[in-house]
GUROSE-464681 format. One record per residue (C-alpha): residue in three letters; x, y, z. Coordinates in steps of 0.5 Angstrom, whole numbers, plus 500, padded with zeros to 3 digits. Example, Ala and Ser with C-alpha at 12.3 -4.5 7.8 and 13.67 -1.06 7.14 Angstrom:
2
ALA525491516SER527498514
This chain:
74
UNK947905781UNK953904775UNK956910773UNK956914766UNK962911763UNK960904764UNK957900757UNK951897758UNK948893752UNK941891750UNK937885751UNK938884743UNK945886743UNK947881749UNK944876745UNK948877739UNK955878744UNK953872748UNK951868742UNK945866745UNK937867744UNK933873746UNK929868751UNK936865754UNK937873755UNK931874759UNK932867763UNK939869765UNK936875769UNK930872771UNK936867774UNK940873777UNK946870772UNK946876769UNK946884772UNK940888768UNK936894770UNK931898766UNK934905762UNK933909757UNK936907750UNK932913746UNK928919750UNK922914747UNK925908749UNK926904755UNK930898755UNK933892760UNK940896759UNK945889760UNK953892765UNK959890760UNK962886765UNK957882767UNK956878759UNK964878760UNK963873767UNK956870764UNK957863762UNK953861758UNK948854759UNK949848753UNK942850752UNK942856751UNK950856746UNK945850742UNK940854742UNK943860740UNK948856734UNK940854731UNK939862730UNK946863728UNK946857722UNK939859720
């Protein structure tokens, strides 16, 4: 279980940070390249909260980096 003091980001914010779509997101957890688990972002919300260290070692595939460059010129 992560600690308290540990940054975790959502599946939106891992995207921006890696530069990479949503869907790359999810299929890099789905793949187990990327540690997720679900947590409450708000007292409503749930989300899929993404550990800071596991974006910092995530490499990202030249699919999903031209994919995110698509999102990011648009």
């Amino acid at each position: 279980m992560p600690t308290e003091k540990e940054k975790h980001f959502t599946i939106t914010e891992a995207a921006k940070k890696l530069r990479i779509s949503r869907q790359g997101v999810h299929e890099a957890i789905q793949k187990g390249l990327l540690r997720a688990r679900w947590g409450e972002v708000t007292i409503v919300k749930k989300a899929l909260l993404i550990t800071a260290d596991s974006i910092d070692s995530y490499r990202v595939s030249k699919r999903h980096r031209d994919a995110g460059k698509k999102m990011i010129d648009a």
